[in-house]
C-alpha positions as CSV (number, residue, x, y, z in Angstrom):
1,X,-95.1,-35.1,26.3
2,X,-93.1,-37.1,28.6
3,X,-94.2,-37.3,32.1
4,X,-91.6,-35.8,34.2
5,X,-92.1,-38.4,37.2
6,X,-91.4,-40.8,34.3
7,X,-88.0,-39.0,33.6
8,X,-87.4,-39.2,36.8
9,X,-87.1,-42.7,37.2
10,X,-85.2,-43.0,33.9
11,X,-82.9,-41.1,35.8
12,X,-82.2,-43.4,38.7
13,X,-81.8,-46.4,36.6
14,X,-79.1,-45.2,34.5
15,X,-75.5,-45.7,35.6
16,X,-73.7,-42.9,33.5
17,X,-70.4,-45.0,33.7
18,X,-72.3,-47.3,31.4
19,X,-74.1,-44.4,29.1
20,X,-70.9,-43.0,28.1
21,X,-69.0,-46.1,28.0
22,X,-71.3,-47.3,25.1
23,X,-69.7,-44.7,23.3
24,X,-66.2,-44.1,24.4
25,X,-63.5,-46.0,26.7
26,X,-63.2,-44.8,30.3
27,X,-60.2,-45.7,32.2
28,X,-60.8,-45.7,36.3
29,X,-59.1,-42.8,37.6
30,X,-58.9,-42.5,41.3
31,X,-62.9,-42.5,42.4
32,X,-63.5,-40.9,39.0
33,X,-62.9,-42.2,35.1
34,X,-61.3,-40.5,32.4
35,X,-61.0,-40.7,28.4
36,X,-60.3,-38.4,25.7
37,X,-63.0,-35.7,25.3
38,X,-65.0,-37.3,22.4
39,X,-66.3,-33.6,21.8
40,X,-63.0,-31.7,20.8
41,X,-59.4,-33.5,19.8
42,X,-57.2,-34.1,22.6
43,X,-54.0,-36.3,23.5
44,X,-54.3,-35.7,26.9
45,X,-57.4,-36.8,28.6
46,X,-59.3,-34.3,30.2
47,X,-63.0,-36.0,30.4
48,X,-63.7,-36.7,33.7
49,X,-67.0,-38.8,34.4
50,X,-68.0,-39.2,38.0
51,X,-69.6,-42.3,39.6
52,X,-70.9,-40.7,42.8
53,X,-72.4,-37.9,41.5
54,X,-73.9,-39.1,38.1
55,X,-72.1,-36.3,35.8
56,X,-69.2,-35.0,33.5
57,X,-67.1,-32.4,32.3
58,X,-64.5,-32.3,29.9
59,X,-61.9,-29.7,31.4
60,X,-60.2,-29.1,27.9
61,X,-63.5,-27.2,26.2
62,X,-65.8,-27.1,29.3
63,X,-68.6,-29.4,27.9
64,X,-70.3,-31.0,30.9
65,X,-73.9,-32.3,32.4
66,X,-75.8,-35.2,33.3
67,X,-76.3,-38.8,31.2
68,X,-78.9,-37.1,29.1
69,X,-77.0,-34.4,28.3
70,X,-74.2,-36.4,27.4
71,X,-76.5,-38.1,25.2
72,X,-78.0,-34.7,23.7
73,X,-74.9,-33.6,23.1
74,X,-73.1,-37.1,21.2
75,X,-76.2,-38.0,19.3
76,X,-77.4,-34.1,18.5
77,X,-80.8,-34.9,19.8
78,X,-83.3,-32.5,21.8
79,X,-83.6,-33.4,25.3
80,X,-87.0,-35.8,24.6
81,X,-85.3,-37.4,21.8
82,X,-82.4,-37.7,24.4
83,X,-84.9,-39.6,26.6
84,X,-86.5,-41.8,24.6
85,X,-83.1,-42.9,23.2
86,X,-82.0,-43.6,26.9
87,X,-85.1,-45.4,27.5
88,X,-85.1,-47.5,24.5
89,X,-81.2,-48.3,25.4
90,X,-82.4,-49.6,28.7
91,X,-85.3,-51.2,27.7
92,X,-87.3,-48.6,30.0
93,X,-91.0,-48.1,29.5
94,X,-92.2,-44.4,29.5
95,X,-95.1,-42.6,30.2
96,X,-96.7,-39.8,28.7
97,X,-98.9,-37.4,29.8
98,X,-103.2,-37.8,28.9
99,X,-103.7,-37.2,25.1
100,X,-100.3,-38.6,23.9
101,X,-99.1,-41.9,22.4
102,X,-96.2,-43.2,20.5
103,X,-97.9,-42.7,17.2
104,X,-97.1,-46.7,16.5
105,X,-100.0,-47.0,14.4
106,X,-99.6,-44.1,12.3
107,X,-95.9,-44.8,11.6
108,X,-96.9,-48.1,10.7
109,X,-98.6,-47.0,7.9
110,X,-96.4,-45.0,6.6
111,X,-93.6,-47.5,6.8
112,X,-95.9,-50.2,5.1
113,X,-96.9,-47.0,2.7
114,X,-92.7,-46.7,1.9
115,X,-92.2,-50.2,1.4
116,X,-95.3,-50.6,-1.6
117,X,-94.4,-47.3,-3.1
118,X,-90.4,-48.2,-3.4
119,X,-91.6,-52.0,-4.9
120,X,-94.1,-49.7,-7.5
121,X,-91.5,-47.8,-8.9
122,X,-89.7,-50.4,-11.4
123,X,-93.0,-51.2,-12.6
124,X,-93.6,-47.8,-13.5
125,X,-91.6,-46.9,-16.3
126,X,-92.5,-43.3,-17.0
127,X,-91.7,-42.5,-13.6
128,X,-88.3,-44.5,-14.1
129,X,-87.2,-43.0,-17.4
130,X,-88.1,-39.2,-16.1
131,X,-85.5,-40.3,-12.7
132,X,-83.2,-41.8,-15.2
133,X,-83.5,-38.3,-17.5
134,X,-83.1,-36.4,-14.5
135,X,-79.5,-38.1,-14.3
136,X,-80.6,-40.1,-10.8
137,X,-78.7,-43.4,-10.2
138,X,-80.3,-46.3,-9.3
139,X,-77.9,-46.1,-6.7
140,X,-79.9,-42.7,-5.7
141,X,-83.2,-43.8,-5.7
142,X,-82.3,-46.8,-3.5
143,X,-80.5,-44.5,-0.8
144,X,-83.3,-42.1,-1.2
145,X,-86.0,-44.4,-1.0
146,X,-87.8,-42.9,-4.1
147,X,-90.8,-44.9,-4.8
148,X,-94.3,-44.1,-7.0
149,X,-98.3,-43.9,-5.8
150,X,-100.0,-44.9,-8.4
151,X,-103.8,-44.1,-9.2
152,X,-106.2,-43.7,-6.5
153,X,-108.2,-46.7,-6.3
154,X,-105.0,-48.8,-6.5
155,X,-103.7,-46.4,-3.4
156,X,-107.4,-47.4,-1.6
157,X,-107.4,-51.1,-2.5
158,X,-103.8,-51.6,-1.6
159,X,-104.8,-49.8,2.4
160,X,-107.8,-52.3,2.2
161,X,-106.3,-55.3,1.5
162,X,-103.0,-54.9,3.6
163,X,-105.6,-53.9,6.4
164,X,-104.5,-50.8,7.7
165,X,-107.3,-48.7,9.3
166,X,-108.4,-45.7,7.5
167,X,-108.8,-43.2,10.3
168,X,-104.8,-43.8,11.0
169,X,-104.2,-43.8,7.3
170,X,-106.0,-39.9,7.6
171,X,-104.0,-39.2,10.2
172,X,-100.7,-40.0,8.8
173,X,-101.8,-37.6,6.0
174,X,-101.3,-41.0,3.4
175,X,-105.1,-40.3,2.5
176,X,-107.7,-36.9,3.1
177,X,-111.4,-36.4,3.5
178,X,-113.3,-34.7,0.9
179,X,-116.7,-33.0,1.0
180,X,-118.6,-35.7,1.0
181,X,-116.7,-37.2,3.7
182,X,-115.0,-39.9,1.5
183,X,-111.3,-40.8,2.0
184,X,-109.2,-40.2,-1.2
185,X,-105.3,-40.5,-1.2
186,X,-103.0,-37.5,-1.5
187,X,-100.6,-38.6,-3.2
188,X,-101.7,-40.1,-7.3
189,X,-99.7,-40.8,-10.0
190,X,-96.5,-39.2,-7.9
191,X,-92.7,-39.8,-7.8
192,X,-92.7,-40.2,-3.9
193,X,-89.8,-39.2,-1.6
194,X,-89.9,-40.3,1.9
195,X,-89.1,-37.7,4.1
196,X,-87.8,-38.3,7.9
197,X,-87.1,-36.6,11.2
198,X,-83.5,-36.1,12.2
199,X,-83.9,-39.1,14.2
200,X,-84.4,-41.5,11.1
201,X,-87.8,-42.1,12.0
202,X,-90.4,-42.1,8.9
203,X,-93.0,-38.7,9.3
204,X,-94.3,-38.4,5.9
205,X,-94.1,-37.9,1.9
206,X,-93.6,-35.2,-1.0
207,X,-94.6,-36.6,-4.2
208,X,-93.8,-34.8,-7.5
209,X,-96.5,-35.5,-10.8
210,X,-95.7,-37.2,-13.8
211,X,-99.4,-36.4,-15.3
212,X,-98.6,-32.4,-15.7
213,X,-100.4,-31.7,-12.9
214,X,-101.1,-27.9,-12.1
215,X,-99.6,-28.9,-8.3
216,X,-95.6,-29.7,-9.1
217,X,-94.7,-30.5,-6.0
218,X,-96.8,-31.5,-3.0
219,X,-96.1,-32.5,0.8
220,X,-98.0,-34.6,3.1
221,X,-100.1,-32.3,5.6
222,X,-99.7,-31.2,8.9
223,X,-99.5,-34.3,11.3
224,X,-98.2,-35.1,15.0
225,X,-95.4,-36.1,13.3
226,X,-95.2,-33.9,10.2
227,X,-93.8,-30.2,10.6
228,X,-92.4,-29.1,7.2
229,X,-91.3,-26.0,8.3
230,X,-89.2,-27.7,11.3
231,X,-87.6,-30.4,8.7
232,X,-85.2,-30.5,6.5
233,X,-85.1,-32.9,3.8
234,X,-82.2,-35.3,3.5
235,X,-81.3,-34.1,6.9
236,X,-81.2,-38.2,8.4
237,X,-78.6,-39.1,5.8
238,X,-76.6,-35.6,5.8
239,X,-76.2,-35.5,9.5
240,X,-73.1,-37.3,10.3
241,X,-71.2,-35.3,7.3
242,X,-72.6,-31.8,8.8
243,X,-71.3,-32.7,12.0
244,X,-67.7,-34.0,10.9
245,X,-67.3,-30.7,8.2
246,X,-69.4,-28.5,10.4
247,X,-71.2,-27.3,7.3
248,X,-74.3,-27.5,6.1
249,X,-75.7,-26.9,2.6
250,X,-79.5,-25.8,2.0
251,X,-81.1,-25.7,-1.4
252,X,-84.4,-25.7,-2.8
253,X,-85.5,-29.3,-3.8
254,X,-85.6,-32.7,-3.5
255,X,-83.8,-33.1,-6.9
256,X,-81.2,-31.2,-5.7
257,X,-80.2,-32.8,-2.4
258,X,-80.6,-36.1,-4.4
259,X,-77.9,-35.4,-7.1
260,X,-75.6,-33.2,-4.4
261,X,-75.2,-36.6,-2.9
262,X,-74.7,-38.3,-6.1
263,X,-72.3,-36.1,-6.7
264,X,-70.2,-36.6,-3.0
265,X,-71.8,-33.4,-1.2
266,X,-73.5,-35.5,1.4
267,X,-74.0,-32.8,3.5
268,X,-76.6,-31.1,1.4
269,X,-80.6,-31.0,2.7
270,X,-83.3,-28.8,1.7
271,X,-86.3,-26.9,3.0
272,X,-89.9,-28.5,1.1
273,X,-91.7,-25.9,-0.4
274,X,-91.2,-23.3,2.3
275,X,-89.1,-20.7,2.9
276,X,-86.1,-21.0,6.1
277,X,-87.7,-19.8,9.0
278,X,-87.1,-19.3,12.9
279,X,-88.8,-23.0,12.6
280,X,-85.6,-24.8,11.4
281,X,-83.4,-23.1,13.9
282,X,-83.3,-25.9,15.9
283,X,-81.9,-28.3,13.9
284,X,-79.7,-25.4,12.2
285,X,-78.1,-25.0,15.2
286,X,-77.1,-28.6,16.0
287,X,-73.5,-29.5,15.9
288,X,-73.2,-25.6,15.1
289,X,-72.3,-25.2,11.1
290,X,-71.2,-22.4,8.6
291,X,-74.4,-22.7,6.3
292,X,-74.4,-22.3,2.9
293,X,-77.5,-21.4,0.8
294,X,-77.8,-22.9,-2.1
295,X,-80.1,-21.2,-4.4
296,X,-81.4,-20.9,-8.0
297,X,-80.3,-17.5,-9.7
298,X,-83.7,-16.5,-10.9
299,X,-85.8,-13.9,-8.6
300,X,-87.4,-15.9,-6.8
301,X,-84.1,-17.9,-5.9
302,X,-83.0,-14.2,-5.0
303,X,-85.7,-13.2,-3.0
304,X,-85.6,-16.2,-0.9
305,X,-81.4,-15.7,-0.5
306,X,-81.8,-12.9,1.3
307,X,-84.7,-13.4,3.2
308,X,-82.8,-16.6,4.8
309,X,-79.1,-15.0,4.8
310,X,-81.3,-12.1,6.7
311,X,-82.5,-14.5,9.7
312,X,-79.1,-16.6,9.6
313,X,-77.5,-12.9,10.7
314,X,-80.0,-12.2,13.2
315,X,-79.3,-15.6,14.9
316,X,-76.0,-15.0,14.9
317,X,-75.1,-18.3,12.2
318,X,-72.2,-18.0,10.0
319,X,-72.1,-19.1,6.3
320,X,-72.4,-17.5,2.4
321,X,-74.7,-17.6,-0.6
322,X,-74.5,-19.6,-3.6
323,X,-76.5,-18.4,-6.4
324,X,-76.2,-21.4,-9.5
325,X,-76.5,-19.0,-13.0
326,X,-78.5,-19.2,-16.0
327,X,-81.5,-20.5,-14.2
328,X,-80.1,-23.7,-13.5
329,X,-80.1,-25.8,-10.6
330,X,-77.4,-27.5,-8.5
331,X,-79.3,-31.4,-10.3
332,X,-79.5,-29.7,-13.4
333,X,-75.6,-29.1,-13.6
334,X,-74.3,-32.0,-12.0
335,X,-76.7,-34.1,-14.4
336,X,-75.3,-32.2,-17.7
337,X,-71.8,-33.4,-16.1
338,X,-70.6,-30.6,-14.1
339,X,-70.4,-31.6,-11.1
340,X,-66.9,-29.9,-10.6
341,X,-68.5,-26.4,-11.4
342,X,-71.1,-27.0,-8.8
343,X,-68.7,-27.7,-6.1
344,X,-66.4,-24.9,-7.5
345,X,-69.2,-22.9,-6.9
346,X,-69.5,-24.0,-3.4
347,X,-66.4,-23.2,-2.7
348,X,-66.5,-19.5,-3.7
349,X,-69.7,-18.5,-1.5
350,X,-70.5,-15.2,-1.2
351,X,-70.1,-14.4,2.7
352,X,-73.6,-13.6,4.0
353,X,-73.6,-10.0,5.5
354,X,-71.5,-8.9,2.2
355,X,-74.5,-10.7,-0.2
356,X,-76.9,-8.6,1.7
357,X,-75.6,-5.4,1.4
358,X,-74.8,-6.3,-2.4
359,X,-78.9,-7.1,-2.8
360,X,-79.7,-3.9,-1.0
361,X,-77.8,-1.7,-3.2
362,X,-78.8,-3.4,-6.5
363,X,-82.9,-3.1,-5.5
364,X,-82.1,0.7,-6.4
365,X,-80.6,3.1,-9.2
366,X,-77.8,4.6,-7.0
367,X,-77.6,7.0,-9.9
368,X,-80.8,8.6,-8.6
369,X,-79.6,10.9,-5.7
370,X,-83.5,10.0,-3.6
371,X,-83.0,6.1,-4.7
372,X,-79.6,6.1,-2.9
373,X,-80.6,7.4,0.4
374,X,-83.4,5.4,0.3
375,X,-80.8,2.3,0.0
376,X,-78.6,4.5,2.6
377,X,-80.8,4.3,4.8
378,X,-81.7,0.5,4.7
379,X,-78.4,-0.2,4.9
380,X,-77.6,2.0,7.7
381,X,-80.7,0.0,9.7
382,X,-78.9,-3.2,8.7
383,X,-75.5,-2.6,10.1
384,X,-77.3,-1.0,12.8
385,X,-78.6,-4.6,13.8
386,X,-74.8,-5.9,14.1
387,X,-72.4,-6.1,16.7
388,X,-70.1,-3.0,16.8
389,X,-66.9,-5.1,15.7
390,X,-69.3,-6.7,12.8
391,X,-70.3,-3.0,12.1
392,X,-66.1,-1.8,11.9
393,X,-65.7,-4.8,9.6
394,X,-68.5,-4.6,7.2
395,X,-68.5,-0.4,7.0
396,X,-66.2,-0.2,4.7
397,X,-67.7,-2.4,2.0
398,X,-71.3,-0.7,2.5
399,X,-69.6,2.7,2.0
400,X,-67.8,1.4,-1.4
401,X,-70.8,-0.1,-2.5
402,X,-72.9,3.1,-2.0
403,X,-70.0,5.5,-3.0
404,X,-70.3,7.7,0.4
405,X,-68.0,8.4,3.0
406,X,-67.6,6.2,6.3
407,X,-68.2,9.1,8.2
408,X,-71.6,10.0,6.7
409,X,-73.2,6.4,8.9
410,X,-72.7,8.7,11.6
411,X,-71.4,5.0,13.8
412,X,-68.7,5.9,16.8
413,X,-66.3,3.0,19.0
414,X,-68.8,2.4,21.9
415,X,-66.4,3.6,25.1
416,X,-67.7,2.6,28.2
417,X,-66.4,4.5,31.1
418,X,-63.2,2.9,33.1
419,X,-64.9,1.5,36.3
420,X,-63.0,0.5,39.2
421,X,-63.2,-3.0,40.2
422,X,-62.8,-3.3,44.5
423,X,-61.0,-5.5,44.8
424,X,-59.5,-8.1,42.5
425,X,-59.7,-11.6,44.4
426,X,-56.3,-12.6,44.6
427,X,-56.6,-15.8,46.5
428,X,-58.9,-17.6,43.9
429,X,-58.3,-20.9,46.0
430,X,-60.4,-19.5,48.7
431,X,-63.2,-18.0,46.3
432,X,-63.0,-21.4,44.3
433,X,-63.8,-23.0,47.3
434,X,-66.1,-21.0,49.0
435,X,-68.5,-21.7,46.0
436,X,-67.5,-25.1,45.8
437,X,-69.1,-24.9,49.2
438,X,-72.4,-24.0,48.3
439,X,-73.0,-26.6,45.7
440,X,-72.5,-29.0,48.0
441,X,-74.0,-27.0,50.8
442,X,-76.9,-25.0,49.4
443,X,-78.2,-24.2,53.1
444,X,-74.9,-21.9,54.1
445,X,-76.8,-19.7,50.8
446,X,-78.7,-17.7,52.6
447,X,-75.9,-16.6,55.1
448,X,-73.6,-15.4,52.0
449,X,-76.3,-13.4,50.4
450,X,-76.9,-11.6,53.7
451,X,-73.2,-10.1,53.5
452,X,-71.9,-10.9,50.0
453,X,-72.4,-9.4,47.3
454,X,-71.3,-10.6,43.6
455,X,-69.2,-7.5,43.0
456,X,-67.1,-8.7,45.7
457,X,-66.2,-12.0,43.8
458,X,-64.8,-10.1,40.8
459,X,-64.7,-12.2,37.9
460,X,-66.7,-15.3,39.8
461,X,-69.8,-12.8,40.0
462,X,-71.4,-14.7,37.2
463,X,-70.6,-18.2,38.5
464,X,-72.0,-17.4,42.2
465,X,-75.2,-16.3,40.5
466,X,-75.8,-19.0,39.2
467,X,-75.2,-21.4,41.6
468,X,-77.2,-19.5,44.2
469,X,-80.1,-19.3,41.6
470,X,-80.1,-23.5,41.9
471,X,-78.5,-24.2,38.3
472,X,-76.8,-27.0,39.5
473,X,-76.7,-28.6,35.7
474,X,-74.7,-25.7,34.0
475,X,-71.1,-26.5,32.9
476,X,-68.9,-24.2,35.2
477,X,-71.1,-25.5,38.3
478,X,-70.2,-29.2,37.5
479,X,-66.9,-28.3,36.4
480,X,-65.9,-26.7,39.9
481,X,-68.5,-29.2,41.2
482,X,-65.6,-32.5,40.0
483,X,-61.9,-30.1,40.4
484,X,-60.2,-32.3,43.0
485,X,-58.0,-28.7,43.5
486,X,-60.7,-26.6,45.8
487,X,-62.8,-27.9,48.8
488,X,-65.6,-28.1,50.3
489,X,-65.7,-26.7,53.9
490,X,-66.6,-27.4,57.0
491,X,-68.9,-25.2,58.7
492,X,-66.3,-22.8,60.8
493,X,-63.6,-22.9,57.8
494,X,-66.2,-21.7,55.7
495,X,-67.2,-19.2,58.1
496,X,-63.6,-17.9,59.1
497,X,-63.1,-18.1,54.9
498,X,-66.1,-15.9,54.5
499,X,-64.6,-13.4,57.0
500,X,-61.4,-13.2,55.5
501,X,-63.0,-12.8,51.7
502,X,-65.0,-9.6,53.1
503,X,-61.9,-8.0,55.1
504,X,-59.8,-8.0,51.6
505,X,-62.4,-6.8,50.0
506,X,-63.4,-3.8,51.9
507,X,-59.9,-2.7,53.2
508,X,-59.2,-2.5,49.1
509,X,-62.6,-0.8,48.9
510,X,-61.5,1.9,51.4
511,X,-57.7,2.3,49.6
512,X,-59.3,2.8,46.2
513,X,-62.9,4.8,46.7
514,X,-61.4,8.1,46.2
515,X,-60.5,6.9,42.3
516,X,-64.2,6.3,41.9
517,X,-65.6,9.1,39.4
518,X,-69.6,8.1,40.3
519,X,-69.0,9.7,43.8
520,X,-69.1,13.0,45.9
521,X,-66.1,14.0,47.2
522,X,-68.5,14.0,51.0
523,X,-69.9,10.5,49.3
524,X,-66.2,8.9,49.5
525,X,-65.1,10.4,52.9
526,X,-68.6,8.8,54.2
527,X,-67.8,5.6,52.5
528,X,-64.0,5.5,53.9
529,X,-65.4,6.3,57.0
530,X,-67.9,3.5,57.8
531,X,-65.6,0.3,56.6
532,X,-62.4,1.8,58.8
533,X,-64.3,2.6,61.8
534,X,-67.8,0.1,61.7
535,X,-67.4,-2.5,58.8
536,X,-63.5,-3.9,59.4
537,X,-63.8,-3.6,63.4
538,X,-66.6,-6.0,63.1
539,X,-65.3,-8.0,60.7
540,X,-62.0,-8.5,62.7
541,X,-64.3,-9.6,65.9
542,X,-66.3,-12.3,63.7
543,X,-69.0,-10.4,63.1
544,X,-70.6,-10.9,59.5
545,X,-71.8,-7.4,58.7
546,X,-74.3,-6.5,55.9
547,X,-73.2,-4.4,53.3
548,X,-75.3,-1.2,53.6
549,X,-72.5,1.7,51.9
């Protein structure tokens, strides 16, 4: 972990004129600089980076933050990566806290591991003619880095003579202990496929046997730098397509990512050997695509469908299914020349709430009257777990495919009762500005909360909260924070403001409490009461006055 001192200092040795104009033009504007909004398309610029106060916000779509968010949010990196990309850009050495290091030696090894197994593969022709049969350019297995580890003791004498240290080597998960305590390597007489972090960085290998090995397919282990339920594989060289298409395309194998790309779907990536998990969320989520699953047809392919299109829901991720027929494969087709029914197939995805309640009905004979409400009732649990506006859209295709009524779901149009709203801030110049205020004046806090409260901002309740809770770094803070339109005052404006704000506010209170339907009729005429003959008096003299209705 990165020492947060260290951060820090990063921090006041970066000029975020110069971060973000390594990656767009800024044009001076005023004491600010403007450009087009690399994040959405604009002809008009609305990106507005500010010198003095080391942040920006794009008015157009609201994006906004510091350097390293801008950085975060270009590159699609977490905020660490976001760091150490800002450090290496500045030549900035960083500290970690006790117990963690750069991991230069193991990724050493690894690289030097890439480079012998990529020079082993022509000279392996087994391993070259089942590539070659698999319909794999040599194109392919130059962009994919596919290379061969050959037997063991060549694996051993080749970390022996190139000198890398074995207890690094067993670290990188290139060789393992066995019970005798000897090192052996992992990977033997393998088709090797490099696999990397989204930052490009080399983390470890799958290998897939030639010698009809029991094991298929095999991964390196758990490592510092090895997670393969947080990776994706392919993911370094699909990135840049997810982002422009916002679409991502998850199948099964390494094969298959392989011959997508072959094929001119570069935005395909796979999980390795694992099913999708809350794990892979993370990097799901980056640049925010529609997913598509890619899957095989069989059972298992099934199985695994809806498992993942059952998580994707829950997190709220849009996308469809793809299920390739007659046990084939998205490699297999594309190698037999059908590459045009693959993407076809693409193209028609099943949406991914439909494809669930399609699986749930066929796991039972909806001709047996206990089957079906068996399915009823998973379904019903399902939809359940939707938003109400997902449940109106989706109801009518659960009831067709279970051949019952709408009605019997027993689901009702939540209503929420009308509530009435004080006062309705008409002069949003003065609220804009009061709050403007308090981000650059976070001392004049405590006086607001002591006669304010949010209900009396109306629809700014949410912003005030969170600038009086110190989130200075949220985008509506630093938007208001850089909009030359609203103020900050000085300290008897602000007060006299203040006043004004809770006068409106409670002479509307007293005009519209008898519309209230929470309330007494004794509970209103108490109410009316206090603000005409205590609270407004007060108010009118300069006296703040807490509210205590």
């Amino acid at each position: 972990m990165i020492e947060k001192s260290s951060i820090e200092s990063l921090k006041t040795t970066l000029d975020i004129v110069d971060v973000i104009g390594s990656y767009i033009q800024l044009k001076k504007s005023g004491t600010n600089y403007k450009a087009n909004c690399p994040f959405h398309g604009e002809k008009t610029p609305s990106f507005v980076v500010s010198s003095t106060k080391q942040i920006y916000h794009c008015f157009g779509c609201g994006v906004g933050g510091d350097a390293i968010k801008f950085v975060m949010e270009i590159e699609k990196l977490s905020y660490p990566e976001a760091v150490e990309k800002l450090a290496s850009m500045t030549n900035f050495t960083l500290h970690y806290t006790q117990g963690n290091t750069d991991h230069s030696d193991t990724k050493r090894i690894l690289e030097q591991c890439q480079k012998w197994y990529i020079k082993n593969i022509d000279q392996n022709p087994t391993a070259m003619a089942y590539l070659i049969g698999r319909g794999i350019s040599h194109a392919s297995i130059e962009k994919f880095g596919i290379g061969f580890a050959p037997s063991g003791n060549v694996v051993m004498e080749f970390l022996r003579q190139s000198l890398l240290p074995l207890p690094q080597a067993l670290e990188s998960g290139v060789i393992a202990k066995n019970e005798r305590d000897e090192f052996y390597p992992r990977l033997v007489d393998r088709i090797t496929f490099p696999i990397y972090g989204s930052l490009g960085s080399l983390v470890g290998f799958g290998g897939r046997t030639i010698t009809n090995h029991p094991a298929k397919y095999i991964n390196s282990p758990q490592t510092k730098l090895f997670n393969k339920s947080r990776l994706l594989y392919g993911y370094h060289l699909a990135k840049e397509k997810i982002y422009k298409t916002k679409q991502i395309i998850i199948c099964e194998g390494y094969l298959d990512v392989v011959m997508l790309h072959q094929a001119g779907i570069t935005e395909a990536v796979a999980t390795m050997g694992t099913a999708l998990t809350t794990d892979h969320l993370p990097l799901l989520k980056k640049g925010e695509p529609r997913i598509v699953l890619a899957y095989d047809g069989d059972k298992a392919g099934v199985t695994a469908a809806l498992k993942a299109a059952q998580l994707l829901i829950a997190e709220g991720f849009d996308g469809g299914v793809v299920l390739f027929p007659d046990n084939m494969d998205p490699a297999d087709l594309i190698a037999s020349g059908e590459s045009q029914k693959v993407m076809r197939l693409l193209r028609e995805v099943k949406m991914l709430i439909p494809f669930v309640l399609e699986k749930q009905c066929d796991a039972y004979d909806l001709s047996n009257p206990r089957q079906k409400e068996i399915a009823f009732g998973e379904i019903k649990q399902f939809l359940s777990s939707l938003s109400p506006i997902m449940q109106e859209a989706y109801l009518p295709i659960a009831s067709t495919l279970l051949g019952v009524s709408v009605k019997i779901f027993g689901f009702r149009n939540s209503q929420t009762k009308p509530s009435i709203q004080s006062v309705t801030p008409k002069d949003d110049v003065l609220i804009l500005s009061l709050l403007k205020t308090l981000i650059e004046f976070p001392q004049r806090i405590d006086l607001v909360l002591d006669v304010l409260e949010s209900e009396i901002l109306g629809n700014y309740a949410e912003l005030f909260s969170t600038i009086v809770h110190g989130k200075t770094e949220e985008s509506n803070v630093i938007a208001l924070s850089m909009d030359e339109r609203y103020h900050a005052m000085e300290e008897t404006e602000f007060k006299e403001s203040l006043l004004r704000l809770l006068e409106v506010y409670y002479t509307q209170k007293s005009r519209t409490i008898h519309k209230d339907p929470n309330l007494s009729y004794a509970q209103k005429f108490h109410i009316k009461r206090k603000i005409q003959l205590d609270i407004l008096p007060r108010l009118k003299r300069g006296e703040f006055v807490k509210p205590e209705l």
